[in-house]
N, C-alpha and C positions, 0 to 999 in steps of 0.2 A: 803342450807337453802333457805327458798321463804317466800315469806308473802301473809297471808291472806286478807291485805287490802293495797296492793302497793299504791296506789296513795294520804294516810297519811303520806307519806316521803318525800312530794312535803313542810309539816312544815319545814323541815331541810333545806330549803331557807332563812328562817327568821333567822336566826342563825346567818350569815356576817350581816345583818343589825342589829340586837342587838348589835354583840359585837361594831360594826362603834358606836353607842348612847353611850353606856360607852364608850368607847373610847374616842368621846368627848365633852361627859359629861364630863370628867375629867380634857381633854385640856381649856375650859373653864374658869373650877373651878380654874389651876392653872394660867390663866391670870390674874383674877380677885383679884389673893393672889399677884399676882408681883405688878398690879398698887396697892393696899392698902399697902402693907411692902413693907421694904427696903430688899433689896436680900440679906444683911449680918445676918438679923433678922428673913427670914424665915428659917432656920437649926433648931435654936433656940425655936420657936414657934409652927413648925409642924413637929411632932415624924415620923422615918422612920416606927414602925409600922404600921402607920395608910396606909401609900401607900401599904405594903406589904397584908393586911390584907384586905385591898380595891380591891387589884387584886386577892387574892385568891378566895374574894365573886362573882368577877362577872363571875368568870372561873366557880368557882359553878355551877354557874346560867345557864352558856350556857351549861353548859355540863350535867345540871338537866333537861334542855328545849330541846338537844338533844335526850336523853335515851327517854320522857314520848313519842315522836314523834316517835322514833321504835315501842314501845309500842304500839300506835295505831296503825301502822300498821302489829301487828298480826305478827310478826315472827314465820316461823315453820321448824321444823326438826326434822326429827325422822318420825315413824308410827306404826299404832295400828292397829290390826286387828279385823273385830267387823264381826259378824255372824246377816246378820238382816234377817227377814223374808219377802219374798216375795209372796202375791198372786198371780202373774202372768195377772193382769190387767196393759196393759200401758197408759197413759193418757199423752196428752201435754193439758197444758196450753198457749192459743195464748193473749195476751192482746195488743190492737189499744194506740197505740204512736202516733197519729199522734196528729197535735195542737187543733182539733176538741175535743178533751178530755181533755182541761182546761177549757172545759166548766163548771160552779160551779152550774148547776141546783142540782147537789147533791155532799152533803159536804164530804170531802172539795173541790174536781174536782172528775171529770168524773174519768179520772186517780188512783188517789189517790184510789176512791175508788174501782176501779178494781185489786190494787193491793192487799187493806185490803180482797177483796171477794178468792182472788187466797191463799193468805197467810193460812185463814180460810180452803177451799179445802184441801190444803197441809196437813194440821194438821187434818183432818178427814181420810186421806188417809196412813195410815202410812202403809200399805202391799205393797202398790201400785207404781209399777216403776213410775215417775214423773219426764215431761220436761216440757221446757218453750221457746215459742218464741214472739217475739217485731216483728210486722208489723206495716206499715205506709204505703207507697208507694211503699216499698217491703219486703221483711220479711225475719230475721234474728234468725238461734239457738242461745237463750242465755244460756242454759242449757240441754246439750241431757238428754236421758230418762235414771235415776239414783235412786236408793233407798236412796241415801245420799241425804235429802230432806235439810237440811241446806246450802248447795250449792246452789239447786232451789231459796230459800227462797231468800239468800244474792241477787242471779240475780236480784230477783224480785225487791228490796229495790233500787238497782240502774237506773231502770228505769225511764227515762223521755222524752221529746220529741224531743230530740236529739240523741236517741238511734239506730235510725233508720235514716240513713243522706236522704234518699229521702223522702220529701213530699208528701202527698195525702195519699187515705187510697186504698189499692188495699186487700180486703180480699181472693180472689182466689189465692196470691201468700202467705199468710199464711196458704192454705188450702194443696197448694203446698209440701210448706216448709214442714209440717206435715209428707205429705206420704213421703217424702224423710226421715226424723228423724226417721218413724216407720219403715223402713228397707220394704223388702218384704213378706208378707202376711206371716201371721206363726199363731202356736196354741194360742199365747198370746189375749188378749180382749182389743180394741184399739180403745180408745177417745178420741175424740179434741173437747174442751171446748174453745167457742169464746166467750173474752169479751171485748166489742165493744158498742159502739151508731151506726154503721151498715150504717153510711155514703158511703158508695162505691163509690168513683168516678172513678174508673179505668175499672177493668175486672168485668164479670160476674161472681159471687159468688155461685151462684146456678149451673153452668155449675161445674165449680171445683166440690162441692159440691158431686155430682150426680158421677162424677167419682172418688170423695172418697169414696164413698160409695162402689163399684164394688172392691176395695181393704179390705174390709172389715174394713171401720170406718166409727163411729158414731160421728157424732157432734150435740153437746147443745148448744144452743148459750143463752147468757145473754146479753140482752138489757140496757145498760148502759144511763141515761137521762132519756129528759123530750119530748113527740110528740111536744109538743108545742113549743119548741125550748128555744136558749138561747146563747144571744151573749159569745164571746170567750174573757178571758182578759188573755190577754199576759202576760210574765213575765216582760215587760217594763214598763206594767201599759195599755200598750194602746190596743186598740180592734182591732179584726182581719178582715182586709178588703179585696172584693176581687180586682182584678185587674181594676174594675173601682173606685175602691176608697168608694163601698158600704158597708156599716158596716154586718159582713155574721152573721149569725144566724147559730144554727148548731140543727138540730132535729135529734130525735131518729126514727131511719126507720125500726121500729116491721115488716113491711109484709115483705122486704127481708131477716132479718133472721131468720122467721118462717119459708121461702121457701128453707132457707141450711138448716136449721134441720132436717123440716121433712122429703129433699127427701133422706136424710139417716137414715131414721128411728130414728132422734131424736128429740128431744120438743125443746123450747124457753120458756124465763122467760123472764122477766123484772124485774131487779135491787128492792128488796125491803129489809128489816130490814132479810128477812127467807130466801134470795134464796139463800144462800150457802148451806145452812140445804135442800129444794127442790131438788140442781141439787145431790147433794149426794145421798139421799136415792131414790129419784125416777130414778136414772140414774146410774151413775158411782158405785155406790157399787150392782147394779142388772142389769149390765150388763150378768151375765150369772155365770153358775159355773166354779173358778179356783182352782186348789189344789194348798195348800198354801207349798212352799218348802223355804230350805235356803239358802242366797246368802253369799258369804263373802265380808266385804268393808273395804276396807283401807285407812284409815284417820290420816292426820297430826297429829302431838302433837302440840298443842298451847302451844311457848313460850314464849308468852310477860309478864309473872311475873318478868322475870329476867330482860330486862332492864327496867320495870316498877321498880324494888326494889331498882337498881342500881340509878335510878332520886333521886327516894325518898332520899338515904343516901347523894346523891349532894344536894337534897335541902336543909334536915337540916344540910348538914356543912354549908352552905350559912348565914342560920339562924342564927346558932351559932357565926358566924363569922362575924354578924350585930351587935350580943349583942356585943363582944369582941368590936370591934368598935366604938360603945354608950362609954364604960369605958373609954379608951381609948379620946374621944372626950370630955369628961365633962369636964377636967380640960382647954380646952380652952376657954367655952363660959363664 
């Protein structure tokens, strides 16, 4: 068994701290019954049900707050085999992690919306092998090149600018990264869609560029931002300075990624309402002709109904075991 979202079983921590609250919560409650009654007179006045039926609701409880916590994380086991079609166009998606893309001249960040423009791609591309890599200061596969586009998708959702532990933006090693994922030169049609604000502070982009090209790829680049620039707000609240302490502006730099584009034969955009619908149809689906054939993909079976069903039936015994409870308590107040 594995799970499709491991890092939702990081709830099942909360679990010793809950049960620690009932716990004493309850030590509490019975200090509070010893100073008000005499100890010969609480037997008398407080029914063993109610403790009995007090500990089975909070056993409920933890063990309803366990299962919903497998639950999200996606348990799978088993697999399916699923016949999908492929065109024989390979495409990466590279999208810029670095902190320069919390810039919010477009809503809701730079980020953000790079991943909404990649996700949209995705879903236009459905023949189309599709990977994905996170650069910053160096560049990492988050997804090799796969027809199982739900994979691409989920990488994509977890992206932030922590994804990528070195800083700065070095687009040449995402350019890198690429011809390394597309393997060596073959009959497939192979594009790398950068999206970026095109800040480079590292290597030369055009140089990489130029020698992706001679491997037979094309890169499109999307201009992420605003020329005119736009301070960065951190996730702290505070704005991004540089090294002397000056509050940095971050501009979108259109002439160097017009200069990777087109010295491989491909255009630049800039970020508007249409350019997912542009780099589609003028580019990535007329890249050339491929005959369309079938691949086979094998995919988990999603089982998180079962301990999602198994919470539910702990929560309403809990339920039920509050009302019992209630009955149970009315004749003391």
């Amino acid at each position: 068994m594995k799970f499709g979202a491991p890092e939702e079983l990081l709830w099942l921590l909360l679990i010793p701290g809950m049960a620690f609250l009932m716990w004493n919560g309850d030590r509490l409650a019975r200090r509070r019954l010893h100073k008000l009654l005499s100890p010969d007179l609480l037997p008398s006045l407080v029914d063993s049900p109610i403790n009995w039926l007090r500990m089975v609701r909070q056993m409920c409880l933890l063990l309803a707050s366990a299962f919903f916590a497998v639950a999200l994380a996606r348990p799978q086991w088993g697999a399916i085999q699923e016949t999908v079609a492929f065109r024989g166009r390979d495409i990466l998606l590279a999208i810029d992690t670095s902190r320069s893309m919390l810039a919010a001249d477009v809503s809701p960040s730079r980020l953000g919306r790079a991943k909404l423009v990649a996700e949209d791609l995705i879903a236009a591309l459905p023949e189309e092998r599709v990977g994905l890599i996170a650069f910053a200061g160096d560049a990492d596969v988050q997804a090799p090149l796969t027809v199982d586009h739900e994979t691409v998708i989920d990488a994509i959702n977890h992206l932030d600018t922590n994804t990528v532990a070195r800083g700065g933006t070095d687009i040449a090693s995402a350019i890198r990264a690429a011809e390394l994922a597309f393997g060596q030169k073959g009959k497939s049609l192979r594009a790398l869609v950068l999206l970026t604000d095109g800040e480079e502070l590292d290597e030369d982009g055009v140089a990489a560029a130029r020698k992706a090209a001679d491997s037979g790829i094309r890169i499109f680049t999307v201009g992420i931002g605003s020329p005119n620039g736009s301070r960065v707000a951190l996730p702290n609240g505070q704005v991004l300075r540089d090294r002397d302490g000056t509050i940095v502006t971050s501009r979108l730099d259109e002439a160097r990624l017009k200069s990777i584009a087109e010295s491989t034969g491909g255009f630049y955009v800039r970020l508007t309402s249409t350019t997912a619908t542009q780099v589609i149809i003028d580019a990535l689906l007329h890249l050339g002709d491929a005959n369309l054939t079938n691949r086979s993909l094998t995919k988990p079976i999603e089982r998180y109904q079962w301990p999602l069903a198994i919470g539910l039936l702990f929560l309403l015994t809990a339920l039920v075991t509050a009302d019992r409870l209630r009955k149970y308590s009315a004749p003391l107040r």
